[in-house]
N, C-alpha and C positions, 0 to 999 in steps of 0.2 A: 557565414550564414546570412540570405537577406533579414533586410528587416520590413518589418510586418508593413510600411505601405509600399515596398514592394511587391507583396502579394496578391494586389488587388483587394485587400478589406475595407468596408465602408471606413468613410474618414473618423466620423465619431466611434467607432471601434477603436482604430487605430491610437486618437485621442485617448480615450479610457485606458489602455494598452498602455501607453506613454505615461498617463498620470501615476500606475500599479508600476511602474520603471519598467516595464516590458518595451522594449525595443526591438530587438533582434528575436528572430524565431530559432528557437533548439533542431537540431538535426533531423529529431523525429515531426517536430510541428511544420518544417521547411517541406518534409516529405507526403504527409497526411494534410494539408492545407490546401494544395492546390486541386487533388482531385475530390476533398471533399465540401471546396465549395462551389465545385459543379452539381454537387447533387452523386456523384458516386461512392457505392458503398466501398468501405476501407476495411484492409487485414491491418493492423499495426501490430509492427513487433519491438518491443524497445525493454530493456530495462526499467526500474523502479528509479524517480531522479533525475530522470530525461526530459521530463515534460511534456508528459502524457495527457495528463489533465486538461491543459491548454490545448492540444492537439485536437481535442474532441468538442473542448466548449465553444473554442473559436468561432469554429464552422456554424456551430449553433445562433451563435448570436451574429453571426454574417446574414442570416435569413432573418433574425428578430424581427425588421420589419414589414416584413412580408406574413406575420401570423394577425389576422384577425382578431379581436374584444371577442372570446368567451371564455367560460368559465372549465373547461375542459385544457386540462393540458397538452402541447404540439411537440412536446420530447420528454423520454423518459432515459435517466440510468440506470443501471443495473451496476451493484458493485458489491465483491463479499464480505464487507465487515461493514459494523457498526461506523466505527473509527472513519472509515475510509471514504463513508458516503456522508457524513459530516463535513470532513476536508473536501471533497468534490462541491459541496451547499455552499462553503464557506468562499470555496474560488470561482465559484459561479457570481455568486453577489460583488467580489470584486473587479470580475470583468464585463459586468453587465453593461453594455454600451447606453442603458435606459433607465431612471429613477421608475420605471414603470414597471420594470420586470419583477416577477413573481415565483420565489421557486419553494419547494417543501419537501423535505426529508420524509424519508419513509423506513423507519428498522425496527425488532423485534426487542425487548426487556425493559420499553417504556410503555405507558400506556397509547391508549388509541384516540384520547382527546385533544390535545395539539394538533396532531395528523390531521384528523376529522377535520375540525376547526381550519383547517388550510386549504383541504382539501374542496369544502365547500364555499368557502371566498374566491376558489380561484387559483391558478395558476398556469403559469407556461412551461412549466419544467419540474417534472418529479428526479427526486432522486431517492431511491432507496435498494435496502435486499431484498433477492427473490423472494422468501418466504412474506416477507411481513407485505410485499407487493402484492402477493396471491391471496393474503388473508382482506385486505382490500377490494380486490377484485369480486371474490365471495361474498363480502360485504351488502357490495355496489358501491361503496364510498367513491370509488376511482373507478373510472371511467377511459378507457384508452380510443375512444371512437375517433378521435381525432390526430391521433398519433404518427406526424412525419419526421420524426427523429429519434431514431435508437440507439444506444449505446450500452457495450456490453464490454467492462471495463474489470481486466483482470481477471481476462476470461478463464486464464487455466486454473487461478485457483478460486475462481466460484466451480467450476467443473469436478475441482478435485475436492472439495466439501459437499459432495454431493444436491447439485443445486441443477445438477442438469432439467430433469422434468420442469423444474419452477421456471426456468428460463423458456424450454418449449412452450408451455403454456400461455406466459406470458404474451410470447411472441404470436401467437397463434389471436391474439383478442386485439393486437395492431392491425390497422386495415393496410389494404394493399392497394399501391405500390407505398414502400415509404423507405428512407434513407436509412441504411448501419454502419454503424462503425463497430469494430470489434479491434480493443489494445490488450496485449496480453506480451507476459515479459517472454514465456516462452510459446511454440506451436504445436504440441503433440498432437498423436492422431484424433485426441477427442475433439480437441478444440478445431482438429479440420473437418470434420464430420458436423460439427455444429457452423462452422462458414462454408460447407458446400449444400448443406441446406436449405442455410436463412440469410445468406449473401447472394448478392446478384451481378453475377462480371466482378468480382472487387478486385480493388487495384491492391495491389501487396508491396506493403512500404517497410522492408527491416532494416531497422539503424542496430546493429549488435556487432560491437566485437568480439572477432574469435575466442576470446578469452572471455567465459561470464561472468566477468568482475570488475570492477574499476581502476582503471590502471593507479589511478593519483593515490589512492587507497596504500595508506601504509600497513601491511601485515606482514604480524612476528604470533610467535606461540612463547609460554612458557610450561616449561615440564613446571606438574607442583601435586603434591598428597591434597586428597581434596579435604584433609583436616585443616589445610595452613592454605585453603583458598581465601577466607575470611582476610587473611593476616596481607597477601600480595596482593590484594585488592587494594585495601588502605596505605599499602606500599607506592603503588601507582600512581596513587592519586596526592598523596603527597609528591611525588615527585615529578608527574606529567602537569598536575592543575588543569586536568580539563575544563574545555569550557561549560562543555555542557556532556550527557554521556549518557547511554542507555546503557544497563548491563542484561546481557539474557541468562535467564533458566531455563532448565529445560520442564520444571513441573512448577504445577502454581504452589504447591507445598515450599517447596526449593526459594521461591521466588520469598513469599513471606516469612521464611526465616533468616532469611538474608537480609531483607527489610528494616527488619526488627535488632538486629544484627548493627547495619549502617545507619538508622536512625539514630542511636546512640554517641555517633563520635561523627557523623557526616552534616553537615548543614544544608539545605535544600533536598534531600530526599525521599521520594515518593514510590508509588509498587501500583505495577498494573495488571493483571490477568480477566482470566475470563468470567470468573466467577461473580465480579465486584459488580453493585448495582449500576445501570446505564446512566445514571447522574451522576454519580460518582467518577468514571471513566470521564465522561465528556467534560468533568472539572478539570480531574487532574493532566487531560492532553490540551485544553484551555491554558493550564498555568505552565505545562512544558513549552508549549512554542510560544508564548509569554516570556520564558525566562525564569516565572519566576520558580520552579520546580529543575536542578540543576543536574540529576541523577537520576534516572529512573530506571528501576527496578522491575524486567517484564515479562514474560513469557513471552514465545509467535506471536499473540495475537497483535503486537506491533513492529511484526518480523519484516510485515509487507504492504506497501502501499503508503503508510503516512510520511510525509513533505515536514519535515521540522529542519529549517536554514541550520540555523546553531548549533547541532550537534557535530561534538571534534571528535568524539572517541565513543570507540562501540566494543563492548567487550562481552566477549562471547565466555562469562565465568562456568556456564557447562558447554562444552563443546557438544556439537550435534550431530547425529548418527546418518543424518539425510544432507549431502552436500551442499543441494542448491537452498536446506533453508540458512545454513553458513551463509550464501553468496547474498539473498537475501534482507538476513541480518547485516551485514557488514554496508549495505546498501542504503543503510538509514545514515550513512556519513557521507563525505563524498558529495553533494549534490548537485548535480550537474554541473561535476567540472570543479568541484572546489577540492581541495587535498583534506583527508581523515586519515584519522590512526586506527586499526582494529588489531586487538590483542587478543587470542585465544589460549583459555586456563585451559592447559591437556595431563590428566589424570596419567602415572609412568606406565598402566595398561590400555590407554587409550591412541596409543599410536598408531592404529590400524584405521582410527575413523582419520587422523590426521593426513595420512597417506591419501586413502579416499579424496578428498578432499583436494589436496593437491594434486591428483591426477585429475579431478573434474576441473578445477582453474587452470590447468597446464603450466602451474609455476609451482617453486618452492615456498612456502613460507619461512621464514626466517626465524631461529631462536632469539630471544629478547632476552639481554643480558638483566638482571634485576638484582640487588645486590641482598643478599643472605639466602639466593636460591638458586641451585646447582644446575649450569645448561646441558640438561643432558636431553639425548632423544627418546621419545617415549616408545617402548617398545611397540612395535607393526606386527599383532598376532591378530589375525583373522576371528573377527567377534563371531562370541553365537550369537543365533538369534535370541531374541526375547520374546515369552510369552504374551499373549495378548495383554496388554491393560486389562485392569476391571473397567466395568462399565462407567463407574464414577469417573474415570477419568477420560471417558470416551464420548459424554452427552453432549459435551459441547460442537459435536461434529453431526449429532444428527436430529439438536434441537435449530429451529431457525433464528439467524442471525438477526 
């Protein structure tokens, strides 16, 4: 891969870049680099891990000095979670090529006083979600008149939480002409109906392996009664020592009784879902990629998108009925190129989602020998469907992020 002053970046970029240890561009940044710092809009297609992040802000701040003193901002992101568009703030300020750049998050289950407050000092780069971007806009607080950089980051699943409208609208209050980029891990038909749009000529950049998984990625299942998932939980981790480890649920109920469960006999760990106030989440992913929080305990909502280095092992203790949010979750290890472990706890009637699963990665997953638990295969009987959820367990999909 080159490295970044190969690519024609200003040299104090490139500087800043080398102090953050960046040197070499990732496959996807090597790819979206060159024609988006001509000013062309960009399809990226890449996995979670890749370094997507950097692909998008590069470019951004290759123009930083060509944006004007005002107090309007000259690039916006869009990105679906709270989580994700904190991490994008967070790697903006450390690639800033300037002590002068200025940027402010924008998300829904805080209040609007910080926002406000940023908003009216100024800035050069917003990041937030859709919804809480439109509640701005309604406002007046935020103002997009001046908008030559857009970016719509994890495009398929702001699309698949229903964030389509918020994004057209959005897009519709940028003036024209101005630059897009659009990174999204997959391209279905929605997300090409939204770049043949609101794209112009884009150049289409997919770094993916045939396989939508990570190859370095160690994965094994174990059969186990999900009464004695408790018990090979604490099994594992005596015996692996992770460094650091996400475990998923599949319901935020699940997730907190499991909590409460491993707080008891586990040291450093913590529980995330959706429910939990917005201070409290951006504590507790503060003290994960910190270190100082060693287990964490989570629902999806940290299935996609967030960059934590340290994590060796990802354990999927309920297995999940939709394959790619497996590929996903397992995708919080692995990061760019580093080797992880992912174990999947498979209930002896859940072999059918197991199969699934290994037909969408095109490999087998491997049984995980664990000692006091029987390796057997869990039986592959074609699930029924499930009724809808109640609603309570459905508002987090169509309250804004």
């Amino acid at each position: 891969m080159p490295t970044f002053d190969q690519l024609g970046l200003r040299p104090e970029l490139v500087e800043g870049l080398a102090r953050g240890g960046f040197h070499k561009a990732t496959p996807i940044q090597a790819g979206v680099l060159p024609p988006a710092i001509l000013g062309r809009d960009v399809l990226g297609k890449a996995q979670t891990g890749t370094g997507k992040t950097g692909a998008f802000l590069i470019p951004f701040f290759q123009r930083f000095a060509e944006f004007p003193a005002t107090p309007e901002p000259f690039g916006i992101v869009l990105a679906p979670t709270r989580e994700l568009v904190v991490q994008v703030q967070e790697q903006a300020e450390k690639l800033a090529p300037s002590k002068e750049f200025k940027s402010v998050v924008i998300y829904g289950g805080v209040g609007f006083g910080a926002q406000l407050d940023g908003l009216q000092k100024g800035c050069h780069l917003v990041v937030g979600t859709p919804g809480r971007v439109i509640d701005h806009l309604q406002r007046g607080s935020l103002k997009l008149g001046k908008i030559q950089y857009v970016v719509l980051d994890e495009a398929d699943r702001m699309l698949d939480i229903g964030f389509r409208k918020d994004i057209e609208r959005i897009l519709t209050h940028c003036p024209n002409p101005h630059q897009t980029l659009l990174l999204s891990a997959t391209v279905p038909e929605t997300v090409l109906r939204l770049v043949n749009r609101y794209l112009t000529d884009p150049v289409h950049v997919s770094i993916e392996s045939e396989k939508p998984t990570v190859d370095k990625i160690s994965q094994s299942y174990v059969s186990v009664e999900e009464s004695r998932k408790p018990e090979l939980l604490l099994k594992i981790f005596a015996d692996e020592t992770p460094r650091q480890s996400i475990i998923f649920c599949e319901r935020k109920r699940w997730a907190e009784d499991l909590y409460l469960v491993l707080r008891k006999k586990v040291a450093g760990v913590s529980m995330m879902h959706g429910d939990l106030p917005q201070g409290m989440r951006n504590q507790i992913m503060a003290a994960f990629r910190a270190g100082k929080v060693k287990h964490l305990v989570a629902t999806d909502v940290v299935g996609r998108g967030i960059d934590v280095t340290g994590i060796s092992h990802v354990i999927n203790y309920d297995i999940p009925e939709d394959p790619e949010s497996y590929v996903h979750r397992i995708g919080r290890t692995g990061r760019i190129g580093a080797d992880g472990t992912a174990i999947a706890f498979v209930a002896p009637e859940q072999g059918q989602r197991l199969t699934n699963i290994e037909s969408f990665i095109n490999r087998l997953i491997d049984p995980r020998a664990v000692e006091g638990f029987e390796m057997t295969r869990p039986v592959a009987v074609e699930e029924a469907p499930k009724p809808p959820a109640p609603m309570t367990h459905r508002k987090r999909y169509s309250n804004r992020l």
